[in-house]
C-alpha positions in Angstrom: 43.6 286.3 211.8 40.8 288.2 211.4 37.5 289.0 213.1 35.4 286.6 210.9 38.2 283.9 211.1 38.2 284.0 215.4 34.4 283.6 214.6 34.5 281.0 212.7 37.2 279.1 215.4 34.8 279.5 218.0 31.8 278.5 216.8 33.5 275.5 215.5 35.3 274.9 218.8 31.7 275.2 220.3 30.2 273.3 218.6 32.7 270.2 218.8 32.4 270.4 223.0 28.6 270.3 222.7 28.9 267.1 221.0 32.0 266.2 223.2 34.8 265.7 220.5 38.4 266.3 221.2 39.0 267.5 217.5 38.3 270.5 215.8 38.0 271.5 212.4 37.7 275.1 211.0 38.9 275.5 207.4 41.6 274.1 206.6 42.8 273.7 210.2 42.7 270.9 212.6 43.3 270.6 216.1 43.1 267.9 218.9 43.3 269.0 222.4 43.4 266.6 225.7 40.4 267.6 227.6 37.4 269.0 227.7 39.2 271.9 230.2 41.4 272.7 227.4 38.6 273.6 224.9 36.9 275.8 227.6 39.7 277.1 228.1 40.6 277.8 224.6 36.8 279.1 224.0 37.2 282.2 227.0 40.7 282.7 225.1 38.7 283.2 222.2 35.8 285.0 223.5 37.9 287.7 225.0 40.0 287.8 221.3 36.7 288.5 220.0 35.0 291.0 222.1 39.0 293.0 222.0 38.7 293.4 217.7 35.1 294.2 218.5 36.1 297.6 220.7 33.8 295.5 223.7 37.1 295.0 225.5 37.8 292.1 228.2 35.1 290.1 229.2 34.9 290.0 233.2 33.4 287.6 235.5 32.1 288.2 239.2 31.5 285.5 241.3 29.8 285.4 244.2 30.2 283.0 247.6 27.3 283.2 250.3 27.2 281.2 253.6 24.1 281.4 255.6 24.7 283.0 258.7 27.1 285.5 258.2 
């Protein structure tokens, strides 16, 4: 697949858990996943297949946990 085509995926794949449906369609293509978990899921897949063909390289979270009164 190329660049346009992982685009294409994702904005499709976004789109569909905005309006919270369980099936996607890009193309031709059609897929029905269990939860909305699994589309997340699927989406950082995608987001990191993206930003690899575009030379950005992994995406990387930081999270942060405070407690008052250290």
């Amino acid at each position: 697949m190329t660049l346009e085509d992982h685009k294409v995926l994702r904005n499709a794949l976004f789109q569909a858990l905005c309006q919270g449906v369980l099936t996607v369609k890009a193309g031709d293509k059609s897929v029905t996943y269990k939860s909305n978990k699994e589309m997340r899921d699927a989406l950082a897949l995608l987001d990191e297949k993206i930003a690899l063909l575009e030379g950005r390289g992994k995406i990387k979270r930081i999270l942060t946990y405070g407690r008052k009164g250290l």
